[in-house]
C-alpha positions, -999 to +999 in steps of 0.1 A: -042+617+407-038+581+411-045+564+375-041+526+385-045+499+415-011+496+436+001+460+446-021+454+475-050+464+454-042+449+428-035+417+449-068+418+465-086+424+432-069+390+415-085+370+438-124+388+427-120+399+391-110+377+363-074+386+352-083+395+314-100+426+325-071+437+339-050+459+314-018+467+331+008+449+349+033+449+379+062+429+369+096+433+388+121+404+402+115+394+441+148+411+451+140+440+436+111+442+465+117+475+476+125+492+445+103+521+429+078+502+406+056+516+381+034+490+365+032+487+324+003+479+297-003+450+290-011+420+313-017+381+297-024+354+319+002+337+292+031+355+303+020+355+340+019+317+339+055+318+323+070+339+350+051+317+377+080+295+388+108+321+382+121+348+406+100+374+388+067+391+401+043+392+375+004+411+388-025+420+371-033+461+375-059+478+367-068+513+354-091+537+363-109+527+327-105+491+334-120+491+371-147+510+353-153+486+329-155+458+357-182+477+380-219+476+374-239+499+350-253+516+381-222+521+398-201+554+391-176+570+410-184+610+417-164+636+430-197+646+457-193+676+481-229+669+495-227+630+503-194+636+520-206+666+534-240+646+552-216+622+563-196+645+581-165+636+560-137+661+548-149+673+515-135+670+481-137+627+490-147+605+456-176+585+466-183+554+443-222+548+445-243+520+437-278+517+432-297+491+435-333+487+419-348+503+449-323+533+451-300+532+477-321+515+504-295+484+498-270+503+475-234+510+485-212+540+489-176+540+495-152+574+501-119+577+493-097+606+484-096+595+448-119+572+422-091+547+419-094+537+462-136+546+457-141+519+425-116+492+446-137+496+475-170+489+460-158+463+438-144+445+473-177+455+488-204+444+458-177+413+458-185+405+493-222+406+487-221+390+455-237+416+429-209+415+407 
């Protein structure tokens, strides 16, 4: 199962989140672009402003705990047969949900094949209309 945002994701999500929730990093050197990368504990804006004028990559990442940590009490992500079932979507989908004080008249839903993809979504989406 995927545990943590991958570069786009994790690119997307440094523009929204601040970069001290973030708990893991991508760090490699530009012309190692196309090189297997798996990303390491321990981001700090300090370092990242370090590496900012070198050859090296250094980018925020985010856990499956630490995207939790960043979404709204009333948003979860759930593993839900019958929402992606009513939606006509292939089962076994992670759907992130989140309620609003009326329910989900204006709440949000996102499916994804795993809570990683669902929590990215909805922060992107709660992002876009401001509730985080």
């Amino acid at each position: 199962m995927k545990s943590y945002t991958d570069l786009e994701q994790s690119k997307v999500l440094a523009e929204i989140l601040p970069l001290e929730s973030a708990d893991m990093k991508w760090y490699f050197w530009k012309d190692e672009i196309d090189a297997p990368k798996t990303p390491t504990f321990g981001y700090s804006k300090t370092a990242a402003e370090s590496y900012k004028d070198t050859e090296a990559v250094y980018l925020p990442c985010w856990s499956l705990a630490a995207l939790l940590d960043v979404l709204p009490k009333k948003c979860y992500p759930i593993k839900d047969h019958k929402t992606t079932l009513i939606l006509g979507k292939p089962k076994d989908k992670w759907c992130a949900l989140y309620w609003d004080t009326t329910g989900m008249q204006d709440g949000e839903q996102t499916l994804a094949d795993n809570p990683v993809d669902a929590c990215v979504e909805m922060i992107v989406k709660l992002h876009e209309r401001k509730l985080l």
